[in-house]
C-alpha positions in Angstrom: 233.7 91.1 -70.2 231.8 91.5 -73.8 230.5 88.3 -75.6 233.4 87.7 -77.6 236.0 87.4 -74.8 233.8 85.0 -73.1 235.2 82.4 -76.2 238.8 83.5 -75.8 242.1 82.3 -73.9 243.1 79.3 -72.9 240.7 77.6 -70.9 237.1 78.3 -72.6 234.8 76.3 -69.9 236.4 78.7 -67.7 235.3 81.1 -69.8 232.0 80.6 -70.3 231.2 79.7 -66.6 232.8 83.4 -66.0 229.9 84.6 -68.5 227.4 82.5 -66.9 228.4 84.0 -63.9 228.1 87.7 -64.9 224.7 86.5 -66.8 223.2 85.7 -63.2 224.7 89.1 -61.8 223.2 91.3 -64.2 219.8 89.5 -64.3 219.3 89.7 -60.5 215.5 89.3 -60.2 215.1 86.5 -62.9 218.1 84.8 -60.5 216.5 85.2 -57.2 213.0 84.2 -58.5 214.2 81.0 -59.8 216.2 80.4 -56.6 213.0 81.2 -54.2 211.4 78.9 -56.3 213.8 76.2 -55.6 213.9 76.9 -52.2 209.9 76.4 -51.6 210.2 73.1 -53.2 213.6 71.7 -51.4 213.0 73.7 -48.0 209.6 71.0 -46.4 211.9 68.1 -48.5 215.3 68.5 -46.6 213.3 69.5 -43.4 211.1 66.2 -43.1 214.3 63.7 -44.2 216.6 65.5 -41.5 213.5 64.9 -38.7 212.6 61.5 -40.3 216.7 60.4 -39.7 216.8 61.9 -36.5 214.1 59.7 -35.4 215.2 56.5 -36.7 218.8 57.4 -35.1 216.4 57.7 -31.8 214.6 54.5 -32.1 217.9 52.6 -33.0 219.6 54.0 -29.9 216.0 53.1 -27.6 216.5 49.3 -29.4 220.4 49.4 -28.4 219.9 50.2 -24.7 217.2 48.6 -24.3 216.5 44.5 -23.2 217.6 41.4 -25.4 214.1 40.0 -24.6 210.4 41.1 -24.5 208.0 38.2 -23.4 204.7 39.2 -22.7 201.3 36.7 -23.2 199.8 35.9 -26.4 196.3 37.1 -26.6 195.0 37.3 -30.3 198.5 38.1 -31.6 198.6 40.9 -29.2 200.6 41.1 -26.1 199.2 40.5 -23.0 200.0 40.5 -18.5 202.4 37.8 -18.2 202.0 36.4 -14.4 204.8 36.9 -12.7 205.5 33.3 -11.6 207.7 33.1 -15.1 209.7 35.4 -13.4 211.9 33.0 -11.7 211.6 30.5 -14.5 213.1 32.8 -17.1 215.8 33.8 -14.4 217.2 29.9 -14.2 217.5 30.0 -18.3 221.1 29.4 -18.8 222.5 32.4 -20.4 220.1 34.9 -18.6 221.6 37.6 -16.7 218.9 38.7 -15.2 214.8 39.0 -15.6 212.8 42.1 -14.6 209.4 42.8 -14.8 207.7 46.1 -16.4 204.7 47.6 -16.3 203.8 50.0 -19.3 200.4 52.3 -19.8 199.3 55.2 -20.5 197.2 57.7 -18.3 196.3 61.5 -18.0 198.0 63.8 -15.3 197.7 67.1 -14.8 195.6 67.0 -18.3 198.6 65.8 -20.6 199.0 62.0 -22.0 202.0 60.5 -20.3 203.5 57.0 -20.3 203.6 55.6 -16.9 207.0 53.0 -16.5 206.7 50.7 -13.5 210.5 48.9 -12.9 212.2 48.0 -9.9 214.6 50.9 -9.3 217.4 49.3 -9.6 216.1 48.1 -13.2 215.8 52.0 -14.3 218.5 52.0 -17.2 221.2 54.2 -17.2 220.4 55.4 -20.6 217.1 56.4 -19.6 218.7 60.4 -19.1 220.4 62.0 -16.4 218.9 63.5 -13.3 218.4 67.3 -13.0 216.8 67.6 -9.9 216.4 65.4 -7.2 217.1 61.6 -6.7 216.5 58.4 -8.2 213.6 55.9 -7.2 214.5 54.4 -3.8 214.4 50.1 -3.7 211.2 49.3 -1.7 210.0 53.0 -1.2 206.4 53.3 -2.1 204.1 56.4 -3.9 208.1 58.2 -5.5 207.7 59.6 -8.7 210.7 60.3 -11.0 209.5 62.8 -14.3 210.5 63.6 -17.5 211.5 67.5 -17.4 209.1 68.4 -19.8 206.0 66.7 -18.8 206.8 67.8 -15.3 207.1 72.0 -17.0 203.5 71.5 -18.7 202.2 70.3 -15.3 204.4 73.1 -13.2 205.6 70.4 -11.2 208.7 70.2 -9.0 210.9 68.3 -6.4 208.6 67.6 -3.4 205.5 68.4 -5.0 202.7 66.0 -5.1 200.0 65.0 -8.0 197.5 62.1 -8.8 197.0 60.1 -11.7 192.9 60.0 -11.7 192.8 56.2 -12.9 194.6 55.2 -9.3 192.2 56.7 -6.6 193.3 57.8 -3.5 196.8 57.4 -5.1 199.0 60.5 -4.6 202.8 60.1 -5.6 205.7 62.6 -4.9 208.0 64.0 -7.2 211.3 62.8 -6.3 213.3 63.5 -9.3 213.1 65.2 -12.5 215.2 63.5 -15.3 216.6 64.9 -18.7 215.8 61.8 -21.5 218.5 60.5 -23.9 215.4 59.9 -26.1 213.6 62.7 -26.2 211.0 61.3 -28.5 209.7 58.7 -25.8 211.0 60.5 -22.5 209.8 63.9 -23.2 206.3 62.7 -21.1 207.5 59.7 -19.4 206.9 58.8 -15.3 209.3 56.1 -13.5 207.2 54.3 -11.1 208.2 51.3 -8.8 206.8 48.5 -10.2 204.6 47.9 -7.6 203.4 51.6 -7.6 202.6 51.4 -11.5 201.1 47.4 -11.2 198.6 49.0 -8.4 197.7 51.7 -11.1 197.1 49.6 -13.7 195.2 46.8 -11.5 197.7 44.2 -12.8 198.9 43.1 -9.1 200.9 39.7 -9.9 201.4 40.2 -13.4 203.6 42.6 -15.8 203.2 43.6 -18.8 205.8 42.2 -20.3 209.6 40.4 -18.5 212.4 41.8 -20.0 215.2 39.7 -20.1 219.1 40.4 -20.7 221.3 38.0 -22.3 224.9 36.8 -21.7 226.8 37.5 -25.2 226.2 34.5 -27.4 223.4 32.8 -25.9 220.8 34.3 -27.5 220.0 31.2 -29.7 220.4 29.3 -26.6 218.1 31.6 -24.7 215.7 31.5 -27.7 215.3 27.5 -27.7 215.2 27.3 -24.2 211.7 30.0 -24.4 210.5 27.7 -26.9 210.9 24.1 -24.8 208.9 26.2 -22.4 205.8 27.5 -24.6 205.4 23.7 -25.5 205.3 22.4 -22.3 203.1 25.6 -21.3 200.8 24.8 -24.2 197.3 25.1 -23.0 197.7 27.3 -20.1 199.4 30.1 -21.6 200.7 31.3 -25.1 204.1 33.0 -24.9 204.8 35.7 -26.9 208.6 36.5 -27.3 210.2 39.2 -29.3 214.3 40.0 -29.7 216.0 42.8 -30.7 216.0 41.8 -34.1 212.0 41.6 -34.0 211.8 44.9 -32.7 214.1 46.6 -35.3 212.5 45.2 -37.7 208.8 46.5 -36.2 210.6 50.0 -36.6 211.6 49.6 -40.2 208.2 48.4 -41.2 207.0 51.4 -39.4 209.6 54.1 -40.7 208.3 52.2 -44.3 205.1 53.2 -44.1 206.3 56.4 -44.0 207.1 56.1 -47.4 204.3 57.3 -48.1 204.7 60.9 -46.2 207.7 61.3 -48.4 205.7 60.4 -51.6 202.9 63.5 -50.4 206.1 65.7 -49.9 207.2 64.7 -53.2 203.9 65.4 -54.5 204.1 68.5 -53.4 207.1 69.2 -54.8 206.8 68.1 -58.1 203.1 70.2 -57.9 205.8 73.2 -56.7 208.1 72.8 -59.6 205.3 73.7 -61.9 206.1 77.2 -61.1 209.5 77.0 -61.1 209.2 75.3 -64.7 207.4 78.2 -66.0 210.1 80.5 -64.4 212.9 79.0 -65.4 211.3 78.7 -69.1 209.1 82.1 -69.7 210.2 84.6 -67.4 212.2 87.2 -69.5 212.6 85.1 -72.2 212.0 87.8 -74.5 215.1 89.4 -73.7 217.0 86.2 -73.6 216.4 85.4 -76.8 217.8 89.0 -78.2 220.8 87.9 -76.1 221.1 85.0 -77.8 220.8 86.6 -81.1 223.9 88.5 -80.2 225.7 86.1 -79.1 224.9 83.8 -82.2 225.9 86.8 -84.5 228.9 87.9 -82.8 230.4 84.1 -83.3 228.9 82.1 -81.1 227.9 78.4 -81.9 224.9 76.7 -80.5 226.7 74.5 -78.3 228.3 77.2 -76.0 225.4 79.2 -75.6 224.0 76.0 -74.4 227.0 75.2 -72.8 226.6 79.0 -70.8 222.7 78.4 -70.2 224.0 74.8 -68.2 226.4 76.7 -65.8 223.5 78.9 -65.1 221.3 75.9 -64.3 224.0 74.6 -62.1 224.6 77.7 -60.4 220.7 78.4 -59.9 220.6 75.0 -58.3 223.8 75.4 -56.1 222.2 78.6 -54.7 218.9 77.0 -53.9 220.0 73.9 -52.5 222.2 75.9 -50.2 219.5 78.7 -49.4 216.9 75.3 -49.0 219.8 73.5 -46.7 219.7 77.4 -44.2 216.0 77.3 -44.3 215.4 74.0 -42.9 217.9 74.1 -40.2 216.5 77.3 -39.2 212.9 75.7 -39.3 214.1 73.0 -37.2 216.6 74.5 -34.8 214.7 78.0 -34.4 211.3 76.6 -34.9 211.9 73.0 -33.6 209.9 71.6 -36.5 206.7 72.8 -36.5 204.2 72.0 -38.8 206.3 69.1 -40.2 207.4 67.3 -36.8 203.8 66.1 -36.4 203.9 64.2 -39.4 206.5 61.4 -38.1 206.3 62.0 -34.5 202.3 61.6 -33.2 200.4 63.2 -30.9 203.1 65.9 -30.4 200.5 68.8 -31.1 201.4 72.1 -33.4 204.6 72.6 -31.7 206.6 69.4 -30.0 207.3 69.7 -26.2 211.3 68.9 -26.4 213.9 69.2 -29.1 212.9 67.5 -32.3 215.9 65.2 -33.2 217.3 65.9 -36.5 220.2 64.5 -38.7 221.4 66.2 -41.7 223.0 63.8 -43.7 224.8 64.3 -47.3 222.8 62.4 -49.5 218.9 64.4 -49.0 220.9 67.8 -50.3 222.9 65.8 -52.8 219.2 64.6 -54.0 217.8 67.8 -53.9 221.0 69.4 -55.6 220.1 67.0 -58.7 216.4 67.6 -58.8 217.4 71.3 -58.7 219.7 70.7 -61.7 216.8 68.7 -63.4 214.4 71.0 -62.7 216.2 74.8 -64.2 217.8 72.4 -67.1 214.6 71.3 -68.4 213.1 74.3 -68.3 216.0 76.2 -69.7 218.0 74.0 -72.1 214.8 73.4 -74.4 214.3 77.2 -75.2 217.7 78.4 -75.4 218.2 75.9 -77.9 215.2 76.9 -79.9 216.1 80.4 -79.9 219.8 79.2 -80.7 218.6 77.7 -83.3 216.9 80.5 -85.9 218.9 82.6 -87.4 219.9 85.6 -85.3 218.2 88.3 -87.5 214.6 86.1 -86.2 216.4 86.0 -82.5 216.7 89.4 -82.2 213.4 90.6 -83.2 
C-alpha cells in the first residue's frame, strides 16, 4: 500500500491504522526496541501487583477461617499469656460456641525459623490444609508433631521420624503427619503441637497466648459487651485485650498500606526506566521519519493524519508491550516463583521462597500499565512528528 492509498476508500481510520500497521512491519528494530523498552518498565510492575494481590487474597482467607475473637492480656499495648482460668469464663458468655486456647512462638528446628502452633487437636481447623502423609494430632497424645510439607523437605523429615526443638530440652517430638497449607504464606513452616506440648515449650504452663473464641451468628455485639462487663470488673488484676475480625482486617490493610510505599520505589523505577524509552520513542531514527513525513506531507497528506498514523503506532507499541510485560511476569512468577520481587511483600522468605508464591492477576494493573504505555510512546512521539509535520516538506526531507 503506497502513501496515497492509505487516505483512500471508505473508511479512512481504517486506513491509516492499515498504514500504521505496515509502518511498524517495515521498521522492525525501531518497533521491538521500543517494545523491550516497555516491557523492562511494566514486567517488575505487573509482577509485584499480581504477588501483592495474591497475598492480600491469602490473608483475607487466614481472617475468614480463622476465630471471631482474639483475647490475649494487655501488657504495654502489646499482647500478653492470658491465664487460662478465663477459659471457662469466656465459654459461659452467651453467644459463645466454644473457647480454645493457643499457644503461638517461634523457634529454630533443624536450622530453619518455624512457627510452633499449640491447639487441642480437635481445635486444628479444617482450613489449616489437607494431610499428605500420616495422621492428624491424637486428643491427649503427648510429644506428636504434625508439619508443614515444606519445612518438613528443608529439614528431610518424614512420618515416624523424630527431631527437637533446642529451646525445649530433653524434648523430642515425632512426626506424625505432614500437611499441605491452604495458606501457603503462613503454613509453608508451620508445626501443629498439642497445646500442652507447645505451652511446655514455651514455659507458659497455665496460660495461652491468646483464647480464641467463636461466635454464634449475631451475637458478636453481644459477645463484645459481655468482654467488656468483664475487663471492668477485672480492672486491677488484669487488662484484657480483645480484638475481632474487623480489628484484624483492618491490622492487614494498614499493613498492605505501608506497602504503598514499595509500589512508589517500583514506580520510581519505572518512571527512572521510561527515560530511555522517552529517548527511544523520540530520537531513534528520527532522521528517517522525518523524510517520511516529508513524503507523506507532499504527496497530500495533512498534519492531522500523519499524527493521526503516528497515534496508532503509539497504541500498537503499547498493546505489544503490555502483552509481552503481561508473559514476562507470569513466567517470572510461575517458572521462577517470584524471585527477587517475592521478598519484598512476603519477609524473611530468603532469595527464592520455599512454596508457591500466591499471585492474582487482575484486569486493572495491565489496564494501568496499557495507559502508562500509551502515555509514555505518545509523548515521546506526537511532539516530533508534529514538528517535523509542521515545516514545509522541502525542510522535512532534507
Amino acid at each position: 500500500m503506497t502513501e496515497t492509498t492509505a487516505k483512500k476508500g471508505l473508511h479512512p481510520h481504517w486506513n491509516l491504522l492499515r498504514f500504521a500497521v505496515d509502518q511498524i512491519l517495515r521498521h522492525r528494530l525501531r518497533s521491538a526496541v521500543v517494545a523491550a523498552a516497555l516491557v523492562a518498565i511494566l514486567t517488575p510492575f505487573l509482577t509485584a501487583m499480581a504477588i501483592s494481590e495474591g497475598v492480600r487474597a491469602e490473608s483475607a482467607l487466614a481472617v475468614h477461617e480463622g476465630a471471631d475473637f482474639y483475647v490475649a492480656s494487655d501488657q504495654f499495648g502489646k499482647n500478653a499469656p492470658i491465664p487460662l482460668r478465663y477459659l471457662e469464663e469466656f465459654a459461659r458468655i452467651p453467644g459463645v460456641e466454644r473457647a480454645v486456647p493457643r499457644v503461638v512462638g517461634r523457634a529454630y528446628v533443624n536450622e530453619r525459623l518455624a512457627v510452633i502452633v499449640g491447639l487441642p487437636p480437635a481445635s486444628i481447623p479444617p482450613g489449616a490444609g489437607s494431610i499428605l502423609k500420616g495422621r492428624p494430632l491424637r486428643d491427649g497424645a503427648r510429644n506428636e508433631a504434625l508439619i508443614g510439607a515444606a519445612l518438613a523437605r528443608h529439614g528431610g523429615l518424614q512420618v515416624g521420624h523424630a527431631f527437637q526443638i533446642p529451646i525445649a530440652e530433653g524434648k523430642t517430638f515425632e512426626v506424625v503427619g505432614l500437611f499441605q497449607p491452604t495458606v501457603s504464606i503462613w503454613g509453608a513452616d508451620l508445626i501443629y503441637l498439642s497445646f500442652a506440648d507447645a505451652a511446655e515449650v514455651f514455659g507458659m504452663e497455665g496460660q495461652a497466648s491468646e483464647i480464641l473464641l467463636y461466635i454464634k451468628p449475631g451475637y458478636e455485639e453481644q459477645v463484645a459487651f459481655s468482654l467488656d462487663l468483664l475487663q471492668m470488673v477485672e480492672r486491677g488484676r488484669i487488662f484484657l485485650r480483645t480484638q475481632n475480625k474487623d480489628l484484624v482486617r483492618q491490622y492487614l490493610n494498614r499493613g498492605f498500606t505501608l506497602k504503598a510505599g514499595i509500589f512508589t520505589a517500583l514506580y520510581a523505577v519505572a518512571f527512572a526506566l521510561a527515560i530511555p524509552a522517552l529517548l527511544v520513542v523520540s530520537g531513534f531514527g528520527m532522521s528517517e521519519r522525518r523524510r517520511e513525513i516529508g513524503v507523506l506531507k507532499a504527496t497530500g497528506w495533512h498534519t492531522e493524519e500523519v499524527l493521526e498514523v503516528v497515534f496508532w503506532e503509539s497504541l500498537l507499541h503499547a498493546a505489544a508491550g503490555a502483552a509481552l510485560a503481561l508473559l514476562l511476569a507470569m513466567a517470572w512468577i510461575y517458572a521462577f516463583n517470584g524471585a527477587l520481587v517475592a521478598q519484598f511483600f512476603i519477609p524473611e522468605i530468603g532469595l527464592l521462597a520455599p512454596f508457591p508464591v500466591p499471585a492474582r492477576f487482575l484486569p486493572l494493573p495491565f489496564l494501568l500499565g496499557f495507559l502508562f504505555s500509551v502515555a509514555l510512546t505518545l509523548v515521546g512521539s506526537l511532539y516530533t512528528a508534529w514538528r517535523a509535520a509542521a515545516v514545509p516538506p522541502v525542510e522535512a526531507m532534507r
